[in-house]
Backbone as a ProteinNet text record, in pm:
[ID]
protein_1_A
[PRIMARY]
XXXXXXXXXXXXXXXXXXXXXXXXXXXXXXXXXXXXXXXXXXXXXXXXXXXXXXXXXXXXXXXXXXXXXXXXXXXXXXXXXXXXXXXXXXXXXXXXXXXXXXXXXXXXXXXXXXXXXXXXXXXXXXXXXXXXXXXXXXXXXXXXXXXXXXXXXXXXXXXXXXXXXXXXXXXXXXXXXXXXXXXXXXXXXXXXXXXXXXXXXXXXXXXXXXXXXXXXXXXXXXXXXXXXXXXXXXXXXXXXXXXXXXXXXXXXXXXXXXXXXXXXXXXXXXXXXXXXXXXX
[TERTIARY]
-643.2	-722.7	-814.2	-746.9	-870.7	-1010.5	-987.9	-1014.8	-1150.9	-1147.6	-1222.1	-1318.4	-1455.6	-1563.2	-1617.8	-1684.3	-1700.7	-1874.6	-1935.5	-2059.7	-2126.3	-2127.3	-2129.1	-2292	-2353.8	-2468.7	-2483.9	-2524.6	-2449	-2619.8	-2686.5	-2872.8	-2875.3	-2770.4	-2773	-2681	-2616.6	-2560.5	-2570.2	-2519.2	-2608.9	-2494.5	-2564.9	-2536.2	-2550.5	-2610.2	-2616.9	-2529	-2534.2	-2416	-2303.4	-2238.6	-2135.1	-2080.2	-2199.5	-2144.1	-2135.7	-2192.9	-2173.5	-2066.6	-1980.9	-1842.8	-1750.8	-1768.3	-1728.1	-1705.6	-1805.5	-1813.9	-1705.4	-1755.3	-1707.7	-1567.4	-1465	-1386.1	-1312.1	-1362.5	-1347.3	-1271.3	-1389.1	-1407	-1245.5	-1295.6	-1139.5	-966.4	-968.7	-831.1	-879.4	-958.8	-919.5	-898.8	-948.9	-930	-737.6	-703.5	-566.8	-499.5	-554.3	-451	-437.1	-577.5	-603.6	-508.5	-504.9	-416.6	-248.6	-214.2	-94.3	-47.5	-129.7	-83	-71.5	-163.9	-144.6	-29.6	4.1	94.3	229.3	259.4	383.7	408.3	296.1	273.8	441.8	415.4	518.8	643.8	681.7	803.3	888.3	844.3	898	884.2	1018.2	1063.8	969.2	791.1	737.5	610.8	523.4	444	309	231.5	92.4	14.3	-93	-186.7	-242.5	-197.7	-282	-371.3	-519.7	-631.6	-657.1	-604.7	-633	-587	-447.3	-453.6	-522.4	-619.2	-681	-788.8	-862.9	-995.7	-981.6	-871.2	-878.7	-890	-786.4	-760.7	-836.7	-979.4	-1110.7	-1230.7	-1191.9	-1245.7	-1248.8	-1094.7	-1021.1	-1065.5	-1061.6	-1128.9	-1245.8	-1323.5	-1522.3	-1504.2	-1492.7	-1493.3	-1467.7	-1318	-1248.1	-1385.8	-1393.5	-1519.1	-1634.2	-1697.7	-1870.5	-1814.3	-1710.8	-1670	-1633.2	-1594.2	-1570.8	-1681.1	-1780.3	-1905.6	-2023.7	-2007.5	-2088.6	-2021.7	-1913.2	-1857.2	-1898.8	-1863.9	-1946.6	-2061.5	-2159.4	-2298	-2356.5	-2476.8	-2526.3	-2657.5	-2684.3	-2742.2	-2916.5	-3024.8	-3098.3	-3179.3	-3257.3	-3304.4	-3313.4	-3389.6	-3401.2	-3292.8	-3196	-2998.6	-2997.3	-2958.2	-2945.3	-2791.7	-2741.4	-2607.6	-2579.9	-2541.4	-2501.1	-2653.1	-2757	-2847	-2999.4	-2944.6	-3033.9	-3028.7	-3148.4	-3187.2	-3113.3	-3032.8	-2957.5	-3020.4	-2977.6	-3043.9	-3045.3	-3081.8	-3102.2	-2965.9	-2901.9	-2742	-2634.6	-2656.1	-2570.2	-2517.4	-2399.9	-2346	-2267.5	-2302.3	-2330.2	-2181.5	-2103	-1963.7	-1850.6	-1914.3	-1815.5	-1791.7	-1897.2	-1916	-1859	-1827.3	-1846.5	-1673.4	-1606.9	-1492	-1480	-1358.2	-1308.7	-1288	-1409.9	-1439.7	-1444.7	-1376.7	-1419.9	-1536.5	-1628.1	-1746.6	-1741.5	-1654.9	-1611.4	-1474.7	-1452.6	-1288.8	-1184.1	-1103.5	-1004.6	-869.5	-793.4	-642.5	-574.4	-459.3	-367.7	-269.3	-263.4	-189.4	-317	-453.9	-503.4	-583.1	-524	-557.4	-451.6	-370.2	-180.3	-190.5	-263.3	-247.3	-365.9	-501.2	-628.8	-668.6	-652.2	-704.6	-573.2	-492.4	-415.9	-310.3	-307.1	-273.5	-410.7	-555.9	-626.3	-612.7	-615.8	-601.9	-495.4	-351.8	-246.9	-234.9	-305.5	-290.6	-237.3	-175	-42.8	-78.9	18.9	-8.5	-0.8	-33	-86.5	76.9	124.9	297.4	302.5	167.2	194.7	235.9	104.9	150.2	297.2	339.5	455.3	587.9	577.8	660.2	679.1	593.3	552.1	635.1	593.8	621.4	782.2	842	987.4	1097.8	1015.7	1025.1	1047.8	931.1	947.7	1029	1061.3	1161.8	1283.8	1329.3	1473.5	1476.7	1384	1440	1426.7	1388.8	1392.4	1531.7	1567.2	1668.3	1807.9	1849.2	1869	1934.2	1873.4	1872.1	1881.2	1931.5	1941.6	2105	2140.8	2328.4	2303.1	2225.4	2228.9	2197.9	2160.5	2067	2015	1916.8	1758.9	1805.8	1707.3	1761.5	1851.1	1861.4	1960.7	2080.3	2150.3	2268.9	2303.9	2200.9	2140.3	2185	2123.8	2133.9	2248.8	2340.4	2423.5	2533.3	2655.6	2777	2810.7	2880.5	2944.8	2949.5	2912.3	2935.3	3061.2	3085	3206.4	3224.4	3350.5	3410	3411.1	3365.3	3361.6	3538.5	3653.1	3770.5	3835.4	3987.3	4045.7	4146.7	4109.5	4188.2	4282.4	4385.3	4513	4517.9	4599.4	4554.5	4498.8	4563.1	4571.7	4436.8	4351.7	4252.4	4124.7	4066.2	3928.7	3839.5	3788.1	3740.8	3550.8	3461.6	3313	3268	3169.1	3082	2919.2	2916	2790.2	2729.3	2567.3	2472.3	2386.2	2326	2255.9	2059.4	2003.1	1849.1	1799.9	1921.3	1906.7	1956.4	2073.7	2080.8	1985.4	1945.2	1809.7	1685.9	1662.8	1523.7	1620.2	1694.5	1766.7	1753.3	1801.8	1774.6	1646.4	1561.1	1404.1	1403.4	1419.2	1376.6	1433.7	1531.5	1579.2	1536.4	1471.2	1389.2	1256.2	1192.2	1097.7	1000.2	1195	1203.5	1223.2	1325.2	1304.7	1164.1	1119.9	1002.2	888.1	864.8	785.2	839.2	1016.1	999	976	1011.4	949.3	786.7	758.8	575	534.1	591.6	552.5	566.1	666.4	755.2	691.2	634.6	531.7	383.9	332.9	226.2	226.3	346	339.9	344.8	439	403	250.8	226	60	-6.6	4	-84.3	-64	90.5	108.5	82	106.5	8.4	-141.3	-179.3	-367.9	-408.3	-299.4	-344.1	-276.4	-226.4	-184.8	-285.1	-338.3	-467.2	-576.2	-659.6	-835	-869.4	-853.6	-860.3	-983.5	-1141.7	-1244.6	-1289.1	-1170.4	-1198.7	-1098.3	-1084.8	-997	-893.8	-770.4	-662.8	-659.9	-550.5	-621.6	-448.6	-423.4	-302.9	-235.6	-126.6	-91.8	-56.2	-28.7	17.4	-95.9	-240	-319.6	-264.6	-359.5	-282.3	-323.2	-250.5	-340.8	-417.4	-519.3	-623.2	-627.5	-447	-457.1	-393.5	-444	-349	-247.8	-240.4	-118.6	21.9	-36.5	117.4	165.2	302.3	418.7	509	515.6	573.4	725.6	757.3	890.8	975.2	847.6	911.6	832.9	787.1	748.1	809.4	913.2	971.7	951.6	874.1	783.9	866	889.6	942.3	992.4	1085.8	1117.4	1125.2	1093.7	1079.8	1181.1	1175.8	1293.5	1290.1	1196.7	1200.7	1126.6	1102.3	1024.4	836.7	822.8	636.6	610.4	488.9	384.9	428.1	508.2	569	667	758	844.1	831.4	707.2	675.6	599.2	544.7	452.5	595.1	656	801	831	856.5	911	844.2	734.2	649.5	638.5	610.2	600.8	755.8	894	979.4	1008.5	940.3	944.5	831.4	732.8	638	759.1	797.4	886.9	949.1	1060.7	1134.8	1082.9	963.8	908.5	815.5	823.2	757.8	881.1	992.1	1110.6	1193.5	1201.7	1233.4	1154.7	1021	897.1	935.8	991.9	1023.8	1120.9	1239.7	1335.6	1323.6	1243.9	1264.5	1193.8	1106.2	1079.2	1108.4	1206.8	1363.7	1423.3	1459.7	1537.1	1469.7	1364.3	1326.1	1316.7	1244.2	1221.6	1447.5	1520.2	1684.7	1709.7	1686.7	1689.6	1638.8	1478.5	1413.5	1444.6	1475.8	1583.1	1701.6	1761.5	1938.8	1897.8	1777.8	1777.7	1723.2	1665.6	1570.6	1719.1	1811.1	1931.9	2039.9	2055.3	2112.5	2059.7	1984.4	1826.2	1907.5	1885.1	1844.9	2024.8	2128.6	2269.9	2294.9	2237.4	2256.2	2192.4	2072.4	1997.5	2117.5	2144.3	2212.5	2326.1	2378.9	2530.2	2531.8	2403.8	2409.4	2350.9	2258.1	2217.8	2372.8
8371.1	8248.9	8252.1	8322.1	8294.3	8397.1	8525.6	8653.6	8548.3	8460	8403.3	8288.2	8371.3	8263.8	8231.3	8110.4	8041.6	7994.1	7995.9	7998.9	7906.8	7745.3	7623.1	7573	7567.4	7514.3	7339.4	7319	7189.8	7069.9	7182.7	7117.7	7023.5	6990.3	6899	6790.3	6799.8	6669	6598.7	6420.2	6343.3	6343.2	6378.3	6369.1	6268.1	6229.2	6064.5	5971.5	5970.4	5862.6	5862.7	6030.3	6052.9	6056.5	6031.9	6008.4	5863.8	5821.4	5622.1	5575.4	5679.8	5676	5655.2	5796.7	5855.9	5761.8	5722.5	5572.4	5439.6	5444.5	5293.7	5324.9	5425.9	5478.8	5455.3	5484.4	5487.2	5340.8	5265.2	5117.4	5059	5062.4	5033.4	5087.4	5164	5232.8	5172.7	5121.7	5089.6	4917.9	4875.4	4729.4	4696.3	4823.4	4789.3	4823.6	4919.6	4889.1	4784.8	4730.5	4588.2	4510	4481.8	4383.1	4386.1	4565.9	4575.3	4538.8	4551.3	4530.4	4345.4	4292.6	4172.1	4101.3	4158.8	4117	4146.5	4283	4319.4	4231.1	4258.2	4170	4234.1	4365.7	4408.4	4443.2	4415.7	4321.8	4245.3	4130.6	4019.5	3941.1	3837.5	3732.8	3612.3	3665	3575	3572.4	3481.6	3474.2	3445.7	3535.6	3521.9	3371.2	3352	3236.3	3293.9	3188.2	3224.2	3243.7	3208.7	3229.8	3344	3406.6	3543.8	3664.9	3638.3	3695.8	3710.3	3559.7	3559.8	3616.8	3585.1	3655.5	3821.4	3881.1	4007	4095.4	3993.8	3996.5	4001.3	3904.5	3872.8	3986.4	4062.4	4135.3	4270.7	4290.8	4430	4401.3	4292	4279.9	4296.4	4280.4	4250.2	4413.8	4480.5	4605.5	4711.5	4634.1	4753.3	4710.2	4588.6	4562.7	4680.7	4629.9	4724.6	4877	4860.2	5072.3	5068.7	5011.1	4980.5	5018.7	4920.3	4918.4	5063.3	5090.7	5167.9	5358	5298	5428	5433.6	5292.4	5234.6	5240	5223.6	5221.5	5363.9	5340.9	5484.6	5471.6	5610.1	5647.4	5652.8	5630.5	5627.1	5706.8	5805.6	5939	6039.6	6127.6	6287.9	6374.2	6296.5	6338.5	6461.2	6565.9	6663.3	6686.5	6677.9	6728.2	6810.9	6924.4	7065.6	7093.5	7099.7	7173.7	7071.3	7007.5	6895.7	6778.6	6728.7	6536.1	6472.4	6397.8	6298.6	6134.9	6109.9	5984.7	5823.4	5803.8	5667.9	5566.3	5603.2	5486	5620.9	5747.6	5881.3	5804.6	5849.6	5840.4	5999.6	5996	6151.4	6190.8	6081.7	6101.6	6166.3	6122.4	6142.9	6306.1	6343.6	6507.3	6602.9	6528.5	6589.9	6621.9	6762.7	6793.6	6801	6801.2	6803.5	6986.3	7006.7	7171.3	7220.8	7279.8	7349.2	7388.7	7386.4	7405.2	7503.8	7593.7	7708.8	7757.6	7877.3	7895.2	7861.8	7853.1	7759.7	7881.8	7852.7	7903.6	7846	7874.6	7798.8	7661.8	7685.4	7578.8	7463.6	7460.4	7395.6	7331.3	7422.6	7364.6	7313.1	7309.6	7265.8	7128.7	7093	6973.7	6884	6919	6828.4	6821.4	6943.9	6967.7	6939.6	6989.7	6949	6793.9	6715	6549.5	6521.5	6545.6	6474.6	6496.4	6645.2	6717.9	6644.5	6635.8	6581.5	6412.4	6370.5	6238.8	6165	6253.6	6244.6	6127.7	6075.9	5971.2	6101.6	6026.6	6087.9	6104.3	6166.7	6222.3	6038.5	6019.9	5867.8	5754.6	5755.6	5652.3	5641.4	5763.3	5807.2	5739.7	5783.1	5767.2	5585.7	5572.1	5395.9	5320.5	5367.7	5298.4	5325.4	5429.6	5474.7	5354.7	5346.8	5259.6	5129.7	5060.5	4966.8	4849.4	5040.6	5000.9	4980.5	5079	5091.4	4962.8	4863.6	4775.4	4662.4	4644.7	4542.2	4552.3	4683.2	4714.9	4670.5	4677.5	4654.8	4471.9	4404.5	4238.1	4219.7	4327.1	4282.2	4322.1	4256.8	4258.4	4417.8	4481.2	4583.3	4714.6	4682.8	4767.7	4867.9	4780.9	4836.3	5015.1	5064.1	5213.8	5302.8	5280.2	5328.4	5270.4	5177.9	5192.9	5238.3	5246	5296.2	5472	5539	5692.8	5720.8	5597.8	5664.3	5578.7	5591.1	5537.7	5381.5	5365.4	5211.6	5109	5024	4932.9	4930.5	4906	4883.1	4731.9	4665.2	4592.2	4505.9	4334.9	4279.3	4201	4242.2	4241.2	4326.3	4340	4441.6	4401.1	4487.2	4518.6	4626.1	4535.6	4587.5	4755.6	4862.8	4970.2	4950.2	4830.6	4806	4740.7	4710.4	4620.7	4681.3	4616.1	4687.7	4737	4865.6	4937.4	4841.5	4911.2	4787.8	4858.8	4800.6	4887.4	4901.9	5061.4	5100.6	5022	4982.2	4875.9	5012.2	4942.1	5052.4	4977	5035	5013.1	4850.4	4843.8	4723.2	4581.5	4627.1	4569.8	4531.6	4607.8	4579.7	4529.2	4567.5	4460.1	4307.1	4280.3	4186.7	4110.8	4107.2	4045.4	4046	4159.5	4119.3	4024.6	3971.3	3885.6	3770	3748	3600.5	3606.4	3723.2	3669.1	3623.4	3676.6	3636.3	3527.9	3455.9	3347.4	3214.7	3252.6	3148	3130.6	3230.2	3255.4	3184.4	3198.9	3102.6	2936.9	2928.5	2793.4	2743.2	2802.9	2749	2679.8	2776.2	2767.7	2674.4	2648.8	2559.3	2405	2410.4	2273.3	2259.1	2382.3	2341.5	2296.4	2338.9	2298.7	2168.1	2076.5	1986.3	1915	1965.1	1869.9	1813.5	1953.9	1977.5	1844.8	1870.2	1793.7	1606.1	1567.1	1464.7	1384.4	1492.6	1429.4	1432.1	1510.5	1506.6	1378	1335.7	1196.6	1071.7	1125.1	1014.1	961.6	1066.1	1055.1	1098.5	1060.1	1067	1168.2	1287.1	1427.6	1403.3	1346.5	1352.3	1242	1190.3	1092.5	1137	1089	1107.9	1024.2	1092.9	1004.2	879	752.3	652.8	671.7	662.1	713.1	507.8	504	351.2	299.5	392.2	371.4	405	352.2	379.4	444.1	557.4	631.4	558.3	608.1	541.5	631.8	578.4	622	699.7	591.7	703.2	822.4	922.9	1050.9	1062.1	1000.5	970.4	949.1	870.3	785.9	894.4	841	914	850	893.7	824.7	829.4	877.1	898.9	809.9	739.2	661.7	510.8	483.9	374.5	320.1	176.6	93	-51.8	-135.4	-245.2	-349.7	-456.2	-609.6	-630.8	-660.4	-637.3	-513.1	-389.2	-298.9	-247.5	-121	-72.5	84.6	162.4	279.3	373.2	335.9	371.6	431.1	537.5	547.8	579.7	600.7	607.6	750.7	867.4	961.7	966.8	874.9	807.9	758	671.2	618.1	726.7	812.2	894	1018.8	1042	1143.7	1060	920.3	830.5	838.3	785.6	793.1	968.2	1058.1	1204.2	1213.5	1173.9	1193.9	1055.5	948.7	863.4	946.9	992.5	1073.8	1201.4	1257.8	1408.2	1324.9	1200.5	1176.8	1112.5	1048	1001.2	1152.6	1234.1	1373.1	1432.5	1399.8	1463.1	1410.3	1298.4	1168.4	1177.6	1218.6	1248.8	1385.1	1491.1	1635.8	1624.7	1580.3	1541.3	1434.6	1367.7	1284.5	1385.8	1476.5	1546.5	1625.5	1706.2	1798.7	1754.4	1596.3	1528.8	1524	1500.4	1480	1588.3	1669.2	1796.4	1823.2	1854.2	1861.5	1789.1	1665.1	1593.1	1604.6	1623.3	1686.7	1778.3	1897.6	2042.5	1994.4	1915.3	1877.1	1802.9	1714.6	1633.7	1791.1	1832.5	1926.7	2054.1	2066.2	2160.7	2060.1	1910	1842.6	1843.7	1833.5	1822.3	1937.7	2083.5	2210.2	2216.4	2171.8	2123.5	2102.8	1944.6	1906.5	1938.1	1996.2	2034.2	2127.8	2260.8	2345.4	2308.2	2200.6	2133.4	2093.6	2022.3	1965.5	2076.3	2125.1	2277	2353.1
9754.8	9763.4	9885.1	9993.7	10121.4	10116.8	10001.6	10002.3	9874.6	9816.2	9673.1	9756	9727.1	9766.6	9657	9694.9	9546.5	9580	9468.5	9454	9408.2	9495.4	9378	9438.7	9356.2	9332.9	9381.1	9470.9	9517.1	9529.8	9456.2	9438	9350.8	9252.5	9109.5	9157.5	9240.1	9287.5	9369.9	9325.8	9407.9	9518.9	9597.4	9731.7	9819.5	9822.1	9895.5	9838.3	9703.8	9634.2	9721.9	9690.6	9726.3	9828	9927.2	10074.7	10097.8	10032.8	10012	9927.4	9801.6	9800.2	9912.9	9997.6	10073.5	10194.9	10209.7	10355.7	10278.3	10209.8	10065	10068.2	10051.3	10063.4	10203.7	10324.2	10454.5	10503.5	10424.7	10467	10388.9	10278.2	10166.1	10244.5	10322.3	10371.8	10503.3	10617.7	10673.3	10677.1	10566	10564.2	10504.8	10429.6	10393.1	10535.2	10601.8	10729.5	10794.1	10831.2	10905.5	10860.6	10718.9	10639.3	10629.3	10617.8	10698.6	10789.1	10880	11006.8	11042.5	10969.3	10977.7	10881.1	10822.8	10732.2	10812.9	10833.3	10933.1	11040.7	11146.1	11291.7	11360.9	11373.9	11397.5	11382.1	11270.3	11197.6	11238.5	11338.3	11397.8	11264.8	11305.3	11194.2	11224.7	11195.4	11217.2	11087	11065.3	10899	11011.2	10985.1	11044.4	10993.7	11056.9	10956.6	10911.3	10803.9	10616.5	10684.7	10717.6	10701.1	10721.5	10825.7	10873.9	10733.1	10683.2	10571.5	10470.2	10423.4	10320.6	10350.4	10504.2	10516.5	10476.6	10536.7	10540.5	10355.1	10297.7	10132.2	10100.4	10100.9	10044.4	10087.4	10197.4	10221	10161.6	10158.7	10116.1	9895.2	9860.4	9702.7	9692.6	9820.3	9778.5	9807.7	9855.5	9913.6	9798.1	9746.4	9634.8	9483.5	9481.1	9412.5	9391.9	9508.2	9537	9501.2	9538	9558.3	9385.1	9293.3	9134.1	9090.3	9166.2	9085	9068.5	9187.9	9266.6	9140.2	9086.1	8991.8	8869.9	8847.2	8664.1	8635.8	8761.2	8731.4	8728.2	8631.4	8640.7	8757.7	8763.1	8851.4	8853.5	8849.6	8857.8	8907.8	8858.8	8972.3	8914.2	8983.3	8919.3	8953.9	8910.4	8953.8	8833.2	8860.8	8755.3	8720	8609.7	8621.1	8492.5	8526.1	8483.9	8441.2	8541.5	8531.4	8457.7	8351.8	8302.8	8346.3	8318.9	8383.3	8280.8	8318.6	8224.4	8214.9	8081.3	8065.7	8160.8	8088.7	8222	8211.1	8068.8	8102.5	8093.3	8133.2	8168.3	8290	8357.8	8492.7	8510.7	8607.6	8628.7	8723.7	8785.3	8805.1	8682.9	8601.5	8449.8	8441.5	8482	8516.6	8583.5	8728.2	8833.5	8859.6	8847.5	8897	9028.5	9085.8	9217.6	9236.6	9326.3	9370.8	9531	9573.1	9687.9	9755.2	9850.3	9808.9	9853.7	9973.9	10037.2	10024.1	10049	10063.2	10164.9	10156.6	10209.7	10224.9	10321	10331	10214.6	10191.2	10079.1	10123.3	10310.5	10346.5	10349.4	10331.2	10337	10237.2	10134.9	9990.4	9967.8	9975.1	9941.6	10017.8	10108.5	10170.4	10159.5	10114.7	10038.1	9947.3	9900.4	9750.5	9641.1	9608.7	9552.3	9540.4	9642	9638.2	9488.7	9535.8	9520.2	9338	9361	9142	9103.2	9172.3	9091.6	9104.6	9218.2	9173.5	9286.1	9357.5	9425.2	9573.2	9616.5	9733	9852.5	9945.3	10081.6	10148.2	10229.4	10298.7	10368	10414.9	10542.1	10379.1	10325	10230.4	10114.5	10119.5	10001	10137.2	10269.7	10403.7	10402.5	10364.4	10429.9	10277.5	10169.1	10050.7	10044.9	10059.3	10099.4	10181.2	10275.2	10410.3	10331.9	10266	10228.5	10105	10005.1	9936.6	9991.3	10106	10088.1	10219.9	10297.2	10356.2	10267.3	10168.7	10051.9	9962.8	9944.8	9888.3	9952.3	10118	10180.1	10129.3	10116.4	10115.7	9974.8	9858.3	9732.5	9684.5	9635.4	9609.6	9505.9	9431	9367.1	9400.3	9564	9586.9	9586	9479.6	9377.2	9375	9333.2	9332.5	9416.7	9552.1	9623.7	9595	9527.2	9479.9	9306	9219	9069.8	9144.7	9222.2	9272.4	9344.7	9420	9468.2	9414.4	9524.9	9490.8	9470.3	9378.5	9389.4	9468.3	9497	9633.7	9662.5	9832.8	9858.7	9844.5	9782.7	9798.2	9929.4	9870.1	10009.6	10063.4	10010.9	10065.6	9964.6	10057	10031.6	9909.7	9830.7	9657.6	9646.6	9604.6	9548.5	9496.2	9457.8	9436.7	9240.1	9202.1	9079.4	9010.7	9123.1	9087.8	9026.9	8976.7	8902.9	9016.3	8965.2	9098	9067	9203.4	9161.4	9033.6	8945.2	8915.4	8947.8	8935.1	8972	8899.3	8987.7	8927.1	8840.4	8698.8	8616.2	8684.7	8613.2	8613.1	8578.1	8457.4	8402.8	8462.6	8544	8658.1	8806.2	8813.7	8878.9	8854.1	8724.5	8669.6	8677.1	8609.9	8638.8	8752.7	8873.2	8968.5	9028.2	9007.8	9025.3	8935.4	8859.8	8740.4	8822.2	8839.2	8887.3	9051.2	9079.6	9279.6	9270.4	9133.5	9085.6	9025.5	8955.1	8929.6	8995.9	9096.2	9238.8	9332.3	9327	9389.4	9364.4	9191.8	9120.3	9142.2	9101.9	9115.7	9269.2	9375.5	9500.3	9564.8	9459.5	9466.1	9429.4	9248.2	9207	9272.4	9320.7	9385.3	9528.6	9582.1	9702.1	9624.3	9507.1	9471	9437.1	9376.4	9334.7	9454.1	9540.5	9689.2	9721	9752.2	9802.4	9735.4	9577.7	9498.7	9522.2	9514.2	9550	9722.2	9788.3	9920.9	9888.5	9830.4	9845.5	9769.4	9631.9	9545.6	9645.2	9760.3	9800	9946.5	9961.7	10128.4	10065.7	10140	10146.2	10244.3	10219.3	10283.1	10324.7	10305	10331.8	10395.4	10454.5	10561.6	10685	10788	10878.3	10859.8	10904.7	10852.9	10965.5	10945.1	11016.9	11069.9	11180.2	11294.7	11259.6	11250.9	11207.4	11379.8	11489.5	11606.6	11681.9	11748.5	11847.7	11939.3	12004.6	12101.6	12244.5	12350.2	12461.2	12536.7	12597.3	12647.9	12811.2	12861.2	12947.2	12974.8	13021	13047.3	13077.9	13172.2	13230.7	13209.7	13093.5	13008.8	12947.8	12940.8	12870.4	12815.6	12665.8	12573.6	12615.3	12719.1	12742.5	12786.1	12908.8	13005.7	12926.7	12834.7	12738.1	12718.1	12846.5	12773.4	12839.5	12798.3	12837.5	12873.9	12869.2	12806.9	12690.6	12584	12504.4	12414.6	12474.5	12385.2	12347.7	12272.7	12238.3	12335.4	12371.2	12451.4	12309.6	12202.3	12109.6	12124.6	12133.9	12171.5	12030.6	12045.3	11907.6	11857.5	11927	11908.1	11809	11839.3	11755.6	11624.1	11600.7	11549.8	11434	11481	11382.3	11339.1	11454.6	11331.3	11221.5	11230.1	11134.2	11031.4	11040.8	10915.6	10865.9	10924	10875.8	10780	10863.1	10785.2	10652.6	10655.3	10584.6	10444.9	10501.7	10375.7	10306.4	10374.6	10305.4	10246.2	10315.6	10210.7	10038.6	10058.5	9939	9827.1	9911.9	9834.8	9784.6	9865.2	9777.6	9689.6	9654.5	9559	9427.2	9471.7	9342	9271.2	9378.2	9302.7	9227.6	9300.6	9243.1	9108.1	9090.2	8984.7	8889	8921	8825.1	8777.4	8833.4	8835.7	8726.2	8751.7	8678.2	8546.1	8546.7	8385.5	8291.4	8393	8334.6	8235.7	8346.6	8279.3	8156.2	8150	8058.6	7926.5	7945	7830.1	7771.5	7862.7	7787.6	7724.4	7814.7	7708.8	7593.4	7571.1	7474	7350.7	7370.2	7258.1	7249.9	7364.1	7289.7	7191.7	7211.9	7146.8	6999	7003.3	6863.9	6784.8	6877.1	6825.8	6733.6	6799.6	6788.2	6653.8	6634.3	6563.8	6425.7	6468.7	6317.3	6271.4	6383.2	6317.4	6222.3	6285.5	6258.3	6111.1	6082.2	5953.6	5847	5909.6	5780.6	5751.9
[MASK]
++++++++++++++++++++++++++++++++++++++++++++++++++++++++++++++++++++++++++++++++++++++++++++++++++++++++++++++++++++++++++++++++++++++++++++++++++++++++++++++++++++++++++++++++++++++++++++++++++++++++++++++++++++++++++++++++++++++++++++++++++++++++++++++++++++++++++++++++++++++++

């Protein structure tokens, strides 16, 4: 292989495109790091602000976008490929194999050229995705393929010699509980969306909210030491937790009643489903 020079005609291809892949490309891997890294934040038990996530998200889609587009579209130009001018809705990528343009060692085809022919992820990205299964796996009672590949779980107390030994979790066991983390997951969302939605029908987001306790004006004061002539030692501090926890509790009375109905409606339509059977 190092002894094989290769003779590639490199006059018929667009070359500029491909270095605007090539940049387009650049940009796309380093915006998923950015976004890694903001997502990790080290792996402290801490959740970045949304915004910063979404900006970066919105960025890392317009990006993977243009670089989509920039493949689908054809090319425009006295672009020659395999020697002839191709038509004006030709795209001239459709063409173009993955070639050496010089010779190469074999440890250095074994490590660029070949990921790219087979498909294959990069040693960092295959390292990182590894990483990330087996600490997810970690926090799942089956755990996900590392307990599917290896041994039985141990037992969380100690069993008789007579007792049923664990059993190994299968594959199907594991889609399984993805299915029900999946499922909590969704209903959490939903039950924050319905929140969301019932505070927004309940305030005028496009006004300023109106504070029911005036604050005072001077600096000075402290709601701490706030206790007048008849008062109670109560500040506007007080007063606004109350109402904040007087709102949760009325947002959670609303979920809950809709919890509730929602149960109800199911038992009435399995009673239904019951009784039809009963009498057929």
């Amino acid at each position: 292989m190092t002894d094989l020079q290769t003779s590639l005609d490199s006059s018929g291809l667009p070359t500029a495109h491909l270095e605007s892949l090539r940049f387009k490309a650049g940009q796309i891997v380093e915006s998923i790091q950015a976004l890694h890294r903001t997502i990790e934040s080290g792996y402290q038990n801490v959740m970045p602000p949304w915004p910063d996530i979404l900006s970066k998200y919105n960025i890392l889609l317009s990006q993977t976008h243009n670089f989509s587009s920039s493949l689908v579209s054809p090319i425009h130009g006295s672009v020659k490929v395999n020697g002839s001018a191709p038509t004006d809705n030709s795209n001239p990528y459709e063409k173009i194999a993955l070639h050496p343009s010089s010779g190469m060692p074999d440890s250095q085809l074994d490590n660029d050229v070949i990921p790219l022919l087979r498909n294959q992820q990069t040693l960092d990205v295959l390292k990182m995705e590894n990483d990330t299964v087996r600490r997810l796996s970690e926090h799942m009672q089956t755990r996900g393929s590392l307990g599917v590949l290896g041994g039985p779980p141990a037992p969380l107390v100690q069993q008789s010699r007579f007792g049923a030994t664990p059993k190994k979790p299968e594959y199907e066991d594991v889609l399984a509980e993805c299915n029900e983390i999946r499922a909590a997951h969704d209903a959490r969302v939903d039950r924050a969306v319905r929140a969301v939605t019932m505070l927004r029908e309940k305030f005028d987001w496009k006004q300023r909210v109106e504070v029911e306790v005036e604050e005072p004006e001077e600096l000075d004061w402290d709601p701490r030491f706030q206790n007048g002539p008849g008062g109670d030692g109560m500040g506007p501090m007080d007063v606004d937790i109350d109402a904040e926890s007087s709102d949760e509790d009325e947002v959670e009375s609303h979920l809950n009643a809709d919890e509730g109905e929602e149960e109800a409606e199911a038992a009435t339509q399995v009673s239904a489903f019951e009784s039809q059977a009963s009498n057929t």
